[in-house]
PQR file of N, CA, C, O and H, with PARSE charges and radii, in Angstrom:
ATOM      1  N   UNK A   1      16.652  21.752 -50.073 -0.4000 1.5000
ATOM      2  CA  UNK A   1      16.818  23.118 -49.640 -0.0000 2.0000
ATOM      3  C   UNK A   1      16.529  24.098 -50.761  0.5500 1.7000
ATOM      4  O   UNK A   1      16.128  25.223 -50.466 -0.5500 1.4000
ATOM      5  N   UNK A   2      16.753  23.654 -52.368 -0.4000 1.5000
ATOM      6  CA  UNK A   2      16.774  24.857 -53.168 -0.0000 2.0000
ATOM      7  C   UNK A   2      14.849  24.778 -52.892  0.5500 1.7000
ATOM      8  O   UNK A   2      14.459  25.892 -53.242 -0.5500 1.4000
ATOM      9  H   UNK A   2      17.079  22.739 -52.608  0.4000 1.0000
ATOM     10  N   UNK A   3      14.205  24.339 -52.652 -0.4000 1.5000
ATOM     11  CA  UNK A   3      12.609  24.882 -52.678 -0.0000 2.0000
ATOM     12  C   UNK A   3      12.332  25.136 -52.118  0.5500 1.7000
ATOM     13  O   UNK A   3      11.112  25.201 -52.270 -0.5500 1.4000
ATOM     14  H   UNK A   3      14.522  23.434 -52.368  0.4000 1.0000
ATOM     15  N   UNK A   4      12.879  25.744 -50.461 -0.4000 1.5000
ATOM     16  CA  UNK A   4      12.519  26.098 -49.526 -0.0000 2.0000
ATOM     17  C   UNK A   4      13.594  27.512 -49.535  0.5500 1.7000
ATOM     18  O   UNK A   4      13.024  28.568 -49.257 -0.5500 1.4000
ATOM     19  H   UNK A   4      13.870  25.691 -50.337  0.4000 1.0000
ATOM     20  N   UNK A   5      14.858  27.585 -49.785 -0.4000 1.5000
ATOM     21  CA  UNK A   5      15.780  28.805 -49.416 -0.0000 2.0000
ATOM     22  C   UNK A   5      16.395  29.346 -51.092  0.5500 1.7000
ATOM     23  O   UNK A   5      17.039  30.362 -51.353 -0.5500 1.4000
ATOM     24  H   UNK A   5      15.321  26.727 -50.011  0.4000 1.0000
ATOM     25  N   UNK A   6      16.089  28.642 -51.695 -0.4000 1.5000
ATOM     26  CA  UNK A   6      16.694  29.105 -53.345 -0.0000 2.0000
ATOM     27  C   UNK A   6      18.130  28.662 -53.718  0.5500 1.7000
ATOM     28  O   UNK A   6      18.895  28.878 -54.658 -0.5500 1.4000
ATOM     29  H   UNK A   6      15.566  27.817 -51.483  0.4000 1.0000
ATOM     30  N   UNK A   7      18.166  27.846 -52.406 -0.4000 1.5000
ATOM     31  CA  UNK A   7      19.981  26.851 -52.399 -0.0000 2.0000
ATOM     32  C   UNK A   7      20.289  26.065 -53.681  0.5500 1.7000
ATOM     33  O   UNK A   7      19.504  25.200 -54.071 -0.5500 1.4000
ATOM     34  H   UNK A   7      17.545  27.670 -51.642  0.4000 1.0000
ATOM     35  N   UNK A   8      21.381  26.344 -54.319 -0.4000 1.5000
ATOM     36  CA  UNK A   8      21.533  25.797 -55.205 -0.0000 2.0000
ATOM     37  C   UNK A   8      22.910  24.896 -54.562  0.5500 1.7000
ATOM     38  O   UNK A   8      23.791  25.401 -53.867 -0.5500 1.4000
ATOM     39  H   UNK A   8      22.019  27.046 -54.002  0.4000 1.0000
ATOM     40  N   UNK A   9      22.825  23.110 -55.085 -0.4000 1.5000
ATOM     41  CA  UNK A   9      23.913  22.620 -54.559 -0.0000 2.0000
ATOM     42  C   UNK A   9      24.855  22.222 -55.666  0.5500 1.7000
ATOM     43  O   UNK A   9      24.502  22.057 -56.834 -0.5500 1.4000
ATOM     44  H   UNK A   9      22.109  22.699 -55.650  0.4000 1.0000
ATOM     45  N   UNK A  10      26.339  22.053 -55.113 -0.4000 1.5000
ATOM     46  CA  UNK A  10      27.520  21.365 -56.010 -0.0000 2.0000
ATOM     47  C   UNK A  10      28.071  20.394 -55.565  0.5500 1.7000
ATOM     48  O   UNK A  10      27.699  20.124 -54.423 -0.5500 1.4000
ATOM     49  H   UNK A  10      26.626  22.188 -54.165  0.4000 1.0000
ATOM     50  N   UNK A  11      28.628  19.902 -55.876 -0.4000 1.5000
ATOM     51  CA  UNK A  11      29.478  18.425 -55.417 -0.0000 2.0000
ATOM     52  C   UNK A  11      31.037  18.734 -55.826  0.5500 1.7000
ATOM     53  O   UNK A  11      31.393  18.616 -56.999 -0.5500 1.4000
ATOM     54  H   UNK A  11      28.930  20.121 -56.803  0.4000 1.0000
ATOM     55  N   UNK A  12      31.838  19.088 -54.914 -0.4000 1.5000
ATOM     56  CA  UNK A  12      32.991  19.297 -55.546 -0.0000 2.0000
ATOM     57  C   UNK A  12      33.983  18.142 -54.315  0.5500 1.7000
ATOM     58  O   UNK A  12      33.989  17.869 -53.114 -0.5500 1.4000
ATOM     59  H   UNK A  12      31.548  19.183 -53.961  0.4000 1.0000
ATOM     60  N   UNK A  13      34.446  17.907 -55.113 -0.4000 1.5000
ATOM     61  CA  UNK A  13      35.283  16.297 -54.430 -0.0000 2.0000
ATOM     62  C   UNK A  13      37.040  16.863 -55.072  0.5500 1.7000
ATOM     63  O   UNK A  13      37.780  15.916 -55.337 -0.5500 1.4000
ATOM     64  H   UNK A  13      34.441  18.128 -56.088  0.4000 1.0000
ATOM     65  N   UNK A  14      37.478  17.899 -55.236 -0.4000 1.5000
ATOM     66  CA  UNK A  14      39.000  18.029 -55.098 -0.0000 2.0000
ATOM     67  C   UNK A  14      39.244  18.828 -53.737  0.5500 1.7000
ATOM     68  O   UNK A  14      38.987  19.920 -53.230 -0.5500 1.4000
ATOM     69  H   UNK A  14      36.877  18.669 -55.021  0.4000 1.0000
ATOM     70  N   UNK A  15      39.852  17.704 -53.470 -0.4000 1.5000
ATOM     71  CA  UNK A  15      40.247  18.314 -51.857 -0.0000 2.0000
ATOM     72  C   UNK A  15      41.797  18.625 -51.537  0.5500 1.7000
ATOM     73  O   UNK A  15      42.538  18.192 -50.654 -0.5500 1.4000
ATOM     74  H   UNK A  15      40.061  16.817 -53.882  0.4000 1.0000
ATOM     75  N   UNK A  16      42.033  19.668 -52.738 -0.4000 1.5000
ATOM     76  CA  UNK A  16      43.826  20.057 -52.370 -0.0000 2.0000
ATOM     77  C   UNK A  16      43.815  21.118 -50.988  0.5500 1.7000
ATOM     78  O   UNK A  16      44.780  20.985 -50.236 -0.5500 1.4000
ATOM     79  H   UNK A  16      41.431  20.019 -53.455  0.4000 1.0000
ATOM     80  N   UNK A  17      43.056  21.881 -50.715 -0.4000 1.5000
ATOM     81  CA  UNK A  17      43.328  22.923 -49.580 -0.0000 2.0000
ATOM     82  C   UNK A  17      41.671  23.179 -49.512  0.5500 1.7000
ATOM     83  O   UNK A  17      40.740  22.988 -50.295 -0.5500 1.4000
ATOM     84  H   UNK A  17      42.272  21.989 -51.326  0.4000 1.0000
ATOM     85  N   UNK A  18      41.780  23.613 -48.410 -0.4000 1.5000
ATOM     86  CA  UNK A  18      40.234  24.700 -48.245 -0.0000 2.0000
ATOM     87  C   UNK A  18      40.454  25.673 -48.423  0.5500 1.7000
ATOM     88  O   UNK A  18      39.666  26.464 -47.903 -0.5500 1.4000
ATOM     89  H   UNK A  18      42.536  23.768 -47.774  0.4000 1.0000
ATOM     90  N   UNK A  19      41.417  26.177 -49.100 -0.4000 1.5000
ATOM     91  CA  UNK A  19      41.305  28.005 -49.471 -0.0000 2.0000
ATOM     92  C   UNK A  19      41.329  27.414 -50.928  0.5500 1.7000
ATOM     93  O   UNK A  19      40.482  28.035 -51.571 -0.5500 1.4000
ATOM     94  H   UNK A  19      42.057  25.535 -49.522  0.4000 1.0000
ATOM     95  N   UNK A  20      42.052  26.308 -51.854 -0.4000 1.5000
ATOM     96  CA  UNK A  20      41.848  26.010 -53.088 -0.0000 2.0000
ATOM     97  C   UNK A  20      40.473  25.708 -53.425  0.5500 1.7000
ATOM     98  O   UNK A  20      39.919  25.999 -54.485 -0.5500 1.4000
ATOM     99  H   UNK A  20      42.739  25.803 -51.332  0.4000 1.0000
ATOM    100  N   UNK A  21      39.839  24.945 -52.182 -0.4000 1.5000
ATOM    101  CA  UNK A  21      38.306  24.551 -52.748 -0.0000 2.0000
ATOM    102  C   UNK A  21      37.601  25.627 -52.559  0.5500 1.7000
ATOM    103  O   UNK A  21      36.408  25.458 -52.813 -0.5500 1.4000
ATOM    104  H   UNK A  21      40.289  24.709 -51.321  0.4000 1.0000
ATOM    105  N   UNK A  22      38.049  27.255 -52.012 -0.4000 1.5000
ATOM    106  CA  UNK A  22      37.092  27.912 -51.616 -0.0000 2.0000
ATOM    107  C   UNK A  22      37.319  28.478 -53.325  0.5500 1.7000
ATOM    108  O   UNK A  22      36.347  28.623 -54.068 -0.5500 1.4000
ATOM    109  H   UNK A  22      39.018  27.392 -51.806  0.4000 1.0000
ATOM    110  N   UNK A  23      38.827  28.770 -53.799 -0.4000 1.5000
ATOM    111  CA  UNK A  23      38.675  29.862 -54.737 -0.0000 2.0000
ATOM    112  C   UNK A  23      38.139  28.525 -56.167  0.5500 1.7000
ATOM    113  O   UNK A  23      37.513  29.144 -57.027 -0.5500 1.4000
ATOM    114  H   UNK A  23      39.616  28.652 -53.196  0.4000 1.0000
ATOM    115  N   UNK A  24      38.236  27.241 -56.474 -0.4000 1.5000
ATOM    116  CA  UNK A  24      37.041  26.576 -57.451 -0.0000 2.0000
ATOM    117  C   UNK A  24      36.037  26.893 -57.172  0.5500 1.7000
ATOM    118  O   UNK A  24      35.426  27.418 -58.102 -0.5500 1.4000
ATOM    119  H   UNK A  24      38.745  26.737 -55.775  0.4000 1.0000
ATOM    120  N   UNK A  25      35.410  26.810 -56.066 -0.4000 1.5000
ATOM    121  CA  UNK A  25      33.750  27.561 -56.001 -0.0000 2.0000
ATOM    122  C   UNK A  25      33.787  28.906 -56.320  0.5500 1.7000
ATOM    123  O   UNK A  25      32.609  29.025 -56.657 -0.5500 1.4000
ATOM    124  H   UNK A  25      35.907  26.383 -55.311  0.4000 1.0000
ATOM    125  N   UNK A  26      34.243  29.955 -56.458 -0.4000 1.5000
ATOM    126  CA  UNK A  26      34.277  30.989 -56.196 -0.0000 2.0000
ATOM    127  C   UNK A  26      33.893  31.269 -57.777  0.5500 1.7000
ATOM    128  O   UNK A  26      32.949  31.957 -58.166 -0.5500 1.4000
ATOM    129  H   UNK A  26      35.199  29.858 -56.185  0.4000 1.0000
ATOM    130  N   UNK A  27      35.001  30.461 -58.720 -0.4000 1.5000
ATOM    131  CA  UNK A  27      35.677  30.670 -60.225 -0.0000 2.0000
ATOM    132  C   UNK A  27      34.075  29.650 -60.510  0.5500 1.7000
ATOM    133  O   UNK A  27      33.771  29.842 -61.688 -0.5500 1.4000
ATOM    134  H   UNK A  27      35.768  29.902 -58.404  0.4000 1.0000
ATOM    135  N   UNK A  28      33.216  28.859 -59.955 -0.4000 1.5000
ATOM    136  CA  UNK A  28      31.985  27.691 -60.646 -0.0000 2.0000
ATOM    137  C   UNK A  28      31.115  28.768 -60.429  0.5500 1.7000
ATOM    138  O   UNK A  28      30.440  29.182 -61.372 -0.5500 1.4000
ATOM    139  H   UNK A  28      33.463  28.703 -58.999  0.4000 1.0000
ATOM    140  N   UNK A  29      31.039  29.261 -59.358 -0.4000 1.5000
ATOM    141  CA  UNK A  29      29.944  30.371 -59.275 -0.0000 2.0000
ATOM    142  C   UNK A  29      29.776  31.564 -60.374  0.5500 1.7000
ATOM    143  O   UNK A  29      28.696  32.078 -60.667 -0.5500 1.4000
ATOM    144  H   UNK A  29      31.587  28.924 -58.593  0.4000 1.0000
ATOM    145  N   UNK A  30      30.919  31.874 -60.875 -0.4000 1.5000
ATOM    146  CA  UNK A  30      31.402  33.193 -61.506 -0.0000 2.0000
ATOM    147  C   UNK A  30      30.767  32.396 -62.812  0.5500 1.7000
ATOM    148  O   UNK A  30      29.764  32.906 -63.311 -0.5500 1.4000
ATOM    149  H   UNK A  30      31.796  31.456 -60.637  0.4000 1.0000
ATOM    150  N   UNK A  31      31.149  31.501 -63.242 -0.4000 1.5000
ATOM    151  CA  UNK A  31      30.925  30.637 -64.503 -0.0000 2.0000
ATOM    152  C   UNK A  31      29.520  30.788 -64.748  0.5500 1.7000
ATOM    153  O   UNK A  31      29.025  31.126 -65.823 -0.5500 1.4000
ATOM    154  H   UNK A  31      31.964  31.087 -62.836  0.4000 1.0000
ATOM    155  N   UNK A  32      28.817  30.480 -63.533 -0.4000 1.5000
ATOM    156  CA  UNK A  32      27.202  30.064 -63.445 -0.0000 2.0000
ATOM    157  C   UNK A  32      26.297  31.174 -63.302  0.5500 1.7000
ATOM    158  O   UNK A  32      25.069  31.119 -63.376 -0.5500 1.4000
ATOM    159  H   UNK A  32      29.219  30.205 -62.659  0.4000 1.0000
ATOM    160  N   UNK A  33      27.221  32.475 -63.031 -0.4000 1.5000
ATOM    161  CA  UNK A  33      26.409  33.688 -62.956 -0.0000 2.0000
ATOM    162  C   UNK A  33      25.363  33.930 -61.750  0.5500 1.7000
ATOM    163  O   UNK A  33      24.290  34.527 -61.843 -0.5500 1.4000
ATOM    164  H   UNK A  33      28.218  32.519 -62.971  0.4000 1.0000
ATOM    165  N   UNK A  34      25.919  33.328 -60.584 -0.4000 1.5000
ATOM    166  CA  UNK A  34      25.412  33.119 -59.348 -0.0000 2.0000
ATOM    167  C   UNK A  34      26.108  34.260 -58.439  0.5500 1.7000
ATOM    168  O   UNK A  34      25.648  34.703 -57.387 -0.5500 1.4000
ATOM    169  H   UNK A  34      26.790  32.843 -60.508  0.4000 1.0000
ATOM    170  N   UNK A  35      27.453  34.685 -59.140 -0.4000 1.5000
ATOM    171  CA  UNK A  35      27.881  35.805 -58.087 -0.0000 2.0000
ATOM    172  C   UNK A  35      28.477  36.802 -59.600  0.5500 1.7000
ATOM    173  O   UNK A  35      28.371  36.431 -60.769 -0.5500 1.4000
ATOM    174  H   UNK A  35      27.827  34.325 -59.995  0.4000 1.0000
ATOM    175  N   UNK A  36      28.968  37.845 -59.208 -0.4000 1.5000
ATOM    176  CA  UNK A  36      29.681  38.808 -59.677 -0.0000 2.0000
ATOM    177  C   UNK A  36      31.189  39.677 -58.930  0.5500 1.7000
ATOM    178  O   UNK A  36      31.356  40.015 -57.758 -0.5500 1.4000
ATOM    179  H   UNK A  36      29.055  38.145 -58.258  0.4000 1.0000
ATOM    180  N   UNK A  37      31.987  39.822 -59.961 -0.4000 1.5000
ATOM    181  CA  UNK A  37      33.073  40.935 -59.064 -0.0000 2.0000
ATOM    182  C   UNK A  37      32.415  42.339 -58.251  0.5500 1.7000
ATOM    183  O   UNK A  37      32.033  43.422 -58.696 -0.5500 1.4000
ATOM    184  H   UNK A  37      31.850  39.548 -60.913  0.4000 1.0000
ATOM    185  N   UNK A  38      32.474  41.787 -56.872 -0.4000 1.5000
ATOM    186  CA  UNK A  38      32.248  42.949 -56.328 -0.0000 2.0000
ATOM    187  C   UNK A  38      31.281  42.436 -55.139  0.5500 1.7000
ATOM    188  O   UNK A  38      31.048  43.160 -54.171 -0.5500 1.4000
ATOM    189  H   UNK A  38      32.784  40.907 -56.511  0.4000 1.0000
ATOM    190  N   UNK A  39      30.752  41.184 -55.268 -0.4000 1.5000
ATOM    191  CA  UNK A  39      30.044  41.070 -54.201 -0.0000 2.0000
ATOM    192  C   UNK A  39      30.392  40.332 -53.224  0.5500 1.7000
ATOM    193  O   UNK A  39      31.600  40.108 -53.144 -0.5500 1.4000
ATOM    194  H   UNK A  39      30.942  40.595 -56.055  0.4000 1.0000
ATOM    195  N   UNK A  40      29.570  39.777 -52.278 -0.4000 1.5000
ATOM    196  CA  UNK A  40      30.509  39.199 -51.217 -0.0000 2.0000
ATOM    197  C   UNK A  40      29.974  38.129 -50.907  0.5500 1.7000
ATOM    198  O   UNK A  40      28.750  38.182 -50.788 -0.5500 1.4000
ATOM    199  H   UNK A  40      28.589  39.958 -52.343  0.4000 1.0000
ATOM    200  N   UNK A  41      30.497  37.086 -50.718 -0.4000 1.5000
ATOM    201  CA  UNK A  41      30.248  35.423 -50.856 -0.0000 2.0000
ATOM    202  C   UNK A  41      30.485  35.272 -49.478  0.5500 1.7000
ATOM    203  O   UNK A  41      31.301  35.914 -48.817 -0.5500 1.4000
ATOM    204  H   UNK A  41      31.492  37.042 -50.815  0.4000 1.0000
ATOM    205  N   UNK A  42      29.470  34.085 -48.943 -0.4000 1.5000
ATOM    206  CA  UNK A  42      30.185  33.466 -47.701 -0.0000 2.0000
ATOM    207  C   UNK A  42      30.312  31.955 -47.615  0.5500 1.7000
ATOM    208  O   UNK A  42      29.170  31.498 -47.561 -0.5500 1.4000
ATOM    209  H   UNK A  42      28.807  33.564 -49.480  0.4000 1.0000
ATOM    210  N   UNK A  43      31.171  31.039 -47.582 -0.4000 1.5000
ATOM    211  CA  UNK A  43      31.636  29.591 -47.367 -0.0000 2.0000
ATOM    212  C   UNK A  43      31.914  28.847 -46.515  0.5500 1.7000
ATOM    213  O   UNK A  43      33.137  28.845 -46.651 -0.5500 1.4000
ATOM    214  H   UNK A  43      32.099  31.411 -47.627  0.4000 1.0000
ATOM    215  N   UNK A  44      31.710  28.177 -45.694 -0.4000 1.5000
ATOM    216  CA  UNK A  44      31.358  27.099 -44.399 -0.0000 2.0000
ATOM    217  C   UNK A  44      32.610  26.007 -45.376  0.5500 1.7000
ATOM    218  O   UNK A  44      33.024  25.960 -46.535 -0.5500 1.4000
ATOM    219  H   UNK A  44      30.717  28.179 -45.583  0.4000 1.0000
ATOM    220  N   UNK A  45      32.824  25.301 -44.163 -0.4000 1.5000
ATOM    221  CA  UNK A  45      33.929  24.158 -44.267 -0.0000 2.0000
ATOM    222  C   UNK A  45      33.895  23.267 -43.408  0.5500 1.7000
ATOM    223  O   UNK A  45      33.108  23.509 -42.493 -0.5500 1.4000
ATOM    224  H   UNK A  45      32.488  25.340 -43.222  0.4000 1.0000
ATOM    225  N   UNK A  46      34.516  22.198 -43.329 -0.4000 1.5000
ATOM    226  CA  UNK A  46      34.973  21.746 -41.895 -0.0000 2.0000
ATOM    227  C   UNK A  46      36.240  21.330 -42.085  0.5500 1.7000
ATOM    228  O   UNK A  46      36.536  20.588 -43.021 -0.5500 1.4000
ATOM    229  H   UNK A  46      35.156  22.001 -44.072  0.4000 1.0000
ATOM    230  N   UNK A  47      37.113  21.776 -41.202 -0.4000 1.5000
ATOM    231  CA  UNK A  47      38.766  21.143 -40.982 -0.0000 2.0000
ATOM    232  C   UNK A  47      38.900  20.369 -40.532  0.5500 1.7000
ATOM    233  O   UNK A  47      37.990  20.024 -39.777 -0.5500 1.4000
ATOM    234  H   UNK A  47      36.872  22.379 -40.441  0.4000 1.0000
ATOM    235  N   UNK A  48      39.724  19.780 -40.603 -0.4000 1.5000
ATOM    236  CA  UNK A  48      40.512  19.292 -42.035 -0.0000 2.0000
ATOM    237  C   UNK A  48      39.517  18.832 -42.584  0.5500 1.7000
ATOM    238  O   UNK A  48      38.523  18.353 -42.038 -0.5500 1.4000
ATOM    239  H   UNK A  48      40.463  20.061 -41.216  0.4000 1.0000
ATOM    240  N   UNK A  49      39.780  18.980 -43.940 -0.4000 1.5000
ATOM    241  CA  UNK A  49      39.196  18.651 -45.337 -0.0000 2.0000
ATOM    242  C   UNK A  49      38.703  17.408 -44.927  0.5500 1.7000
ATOM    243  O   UNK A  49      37.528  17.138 -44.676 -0.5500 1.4000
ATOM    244  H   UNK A  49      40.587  19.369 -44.384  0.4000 1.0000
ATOM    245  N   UNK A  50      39.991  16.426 -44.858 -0.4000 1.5000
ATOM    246  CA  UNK A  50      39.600  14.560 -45.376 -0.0000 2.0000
ATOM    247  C   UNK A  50      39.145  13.962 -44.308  0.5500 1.7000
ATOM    248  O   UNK A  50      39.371  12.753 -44.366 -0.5500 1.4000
ATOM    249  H   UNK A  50      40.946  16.644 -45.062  0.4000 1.0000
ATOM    250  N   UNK A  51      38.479  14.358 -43.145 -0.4000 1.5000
ATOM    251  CA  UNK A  51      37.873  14.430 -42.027 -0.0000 2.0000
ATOM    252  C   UNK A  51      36.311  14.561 -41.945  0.5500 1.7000
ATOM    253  O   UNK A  51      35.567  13.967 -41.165 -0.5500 1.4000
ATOM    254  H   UNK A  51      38.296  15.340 -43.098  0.4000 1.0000
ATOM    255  N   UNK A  52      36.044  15.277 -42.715 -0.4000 1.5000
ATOM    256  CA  UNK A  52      34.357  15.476 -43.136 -0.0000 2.0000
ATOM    257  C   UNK A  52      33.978  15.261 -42.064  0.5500 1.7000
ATOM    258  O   UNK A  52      33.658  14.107 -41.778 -0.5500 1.4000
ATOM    259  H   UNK A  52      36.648  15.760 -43.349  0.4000 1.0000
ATOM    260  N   UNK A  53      33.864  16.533 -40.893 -0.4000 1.5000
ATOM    261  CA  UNK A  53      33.406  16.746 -39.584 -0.0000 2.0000
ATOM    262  C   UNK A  53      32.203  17.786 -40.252  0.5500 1.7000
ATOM    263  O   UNK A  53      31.740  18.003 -41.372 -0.5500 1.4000
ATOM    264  H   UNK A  53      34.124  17.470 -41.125  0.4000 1.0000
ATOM    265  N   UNK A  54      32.035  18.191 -39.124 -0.4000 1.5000
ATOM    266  CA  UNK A  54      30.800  19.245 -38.716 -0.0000 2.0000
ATOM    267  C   UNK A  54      31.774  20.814 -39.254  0.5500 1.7000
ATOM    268  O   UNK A  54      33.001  20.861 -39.167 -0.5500 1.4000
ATOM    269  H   UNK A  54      32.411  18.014 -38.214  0.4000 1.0000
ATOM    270  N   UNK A  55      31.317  21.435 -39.540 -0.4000 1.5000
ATOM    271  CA  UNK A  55      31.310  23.133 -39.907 -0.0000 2.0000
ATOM    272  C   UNK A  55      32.261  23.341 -38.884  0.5500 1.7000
ATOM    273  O   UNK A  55      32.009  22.798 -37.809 -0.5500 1.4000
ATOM    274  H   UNK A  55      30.321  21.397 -39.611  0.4000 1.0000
ATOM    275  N   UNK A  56      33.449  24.103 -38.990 -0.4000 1.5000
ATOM    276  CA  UNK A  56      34.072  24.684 -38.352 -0.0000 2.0000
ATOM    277  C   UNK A  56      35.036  25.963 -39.074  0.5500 1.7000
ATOM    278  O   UNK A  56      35.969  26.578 -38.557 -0.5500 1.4000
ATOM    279  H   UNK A  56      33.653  24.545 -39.864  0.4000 1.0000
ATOM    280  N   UNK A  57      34.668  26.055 -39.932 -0.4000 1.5000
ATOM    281  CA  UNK A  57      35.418  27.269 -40.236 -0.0000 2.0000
ATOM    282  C   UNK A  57      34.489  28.247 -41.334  0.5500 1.7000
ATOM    283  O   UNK A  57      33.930  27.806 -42.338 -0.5500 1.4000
ATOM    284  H   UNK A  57      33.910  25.555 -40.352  0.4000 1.0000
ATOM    285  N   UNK A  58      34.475  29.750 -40.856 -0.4000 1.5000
ATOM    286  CA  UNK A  58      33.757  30.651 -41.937 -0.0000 2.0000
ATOM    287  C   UNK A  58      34.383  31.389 -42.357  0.5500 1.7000
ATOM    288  O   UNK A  58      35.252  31.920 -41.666 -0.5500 1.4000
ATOM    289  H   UNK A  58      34.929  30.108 -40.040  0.4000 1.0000
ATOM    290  N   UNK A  59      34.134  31.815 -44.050 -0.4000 1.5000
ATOM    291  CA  UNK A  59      34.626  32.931 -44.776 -0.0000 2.0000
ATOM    292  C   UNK A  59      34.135  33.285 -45.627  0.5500 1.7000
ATOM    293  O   UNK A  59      33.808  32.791 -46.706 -0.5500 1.4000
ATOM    294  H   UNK A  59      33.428  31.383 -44.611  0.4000 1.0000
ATOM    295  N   UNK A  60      33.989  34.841 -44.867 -0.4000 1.5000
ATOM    296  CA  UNK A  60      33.715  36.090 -45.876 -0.0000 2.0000
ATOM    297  C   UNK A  60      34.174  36.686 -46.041  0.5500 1.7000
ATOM    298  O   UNK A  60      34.875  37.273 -45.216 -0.5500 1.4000
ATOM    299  H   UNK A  60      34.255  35.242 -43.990  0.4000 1.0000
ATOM    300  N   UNK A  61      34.052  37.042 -47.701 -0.4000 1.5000
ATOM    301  CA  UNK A  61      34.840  37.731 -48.548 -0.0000 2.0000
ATOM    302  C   UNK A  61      34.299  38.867 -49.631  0.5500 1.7000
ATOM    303  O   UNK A  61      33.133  39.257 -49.698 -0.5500 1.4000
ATOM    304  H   UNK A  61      33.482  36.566 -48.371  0.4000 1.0000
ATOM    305  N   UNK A  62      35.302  39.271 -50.389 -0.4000 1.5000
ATOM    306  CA  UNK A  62      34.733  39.950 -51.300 -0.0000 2.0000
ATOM    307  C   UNK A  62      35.118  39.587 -53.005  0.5500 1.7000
ATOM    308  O   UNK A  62      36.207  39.759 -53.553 -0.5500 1.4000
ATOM    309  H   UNK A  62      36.249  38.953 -50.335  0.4000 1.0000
ATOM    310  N   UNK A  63      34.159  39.171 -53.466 -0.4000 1.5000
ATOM    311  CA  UNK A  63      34.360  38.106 -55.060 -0.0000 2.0000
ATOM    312  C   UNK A  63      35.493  39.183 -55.481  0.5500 1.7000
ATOM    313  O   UNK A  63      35.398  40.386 -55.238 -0.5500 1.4000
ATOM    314  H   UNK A  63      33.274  39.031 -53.021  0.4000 1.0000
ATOM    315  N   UNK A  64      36.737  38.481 -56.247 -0.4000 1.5000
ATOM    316  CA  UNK A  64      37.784  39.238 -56.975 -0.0000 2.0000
ATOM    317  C   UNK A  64      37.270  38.849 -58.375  0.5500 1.7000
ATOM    318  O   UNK A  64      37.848  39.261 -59.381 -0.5500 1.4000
ATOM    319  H   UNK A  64      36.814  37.503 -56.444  0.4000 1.0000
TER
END
């Protein structure tokens, strides 16, 4: 996908919450200079975590 849409991927395997794995991506992105305070991120999931279904939950936000 990154040579077709500019997707850059991560592998993140701590699965304490999906609002915890949303705000580690949030804090890897910030690190990597992929987002900034002020803009607005959006994150796909699927619930429950340890289930690894299909997409079912979206959130957008605004980077703190």
């Amino acid at each position: 996908m990154s040579l077709v849409w500019g997707v850059s991927a991560y592998l993140h395997t701590n699965q304490i919450s999906t609002d915890a794995t949303f705000k580690d991506i949030e804090n890897r992105l910030k690190v990597d200079n992929h987002v900034n305070v002020g803009d607005i991120s959006i994150n796909t999931a699927s619930m429950p975590l340890k289930v690894k279904g299909k997409t079912n939950r979206l959130k957008i936000y605004l980077v703190e």
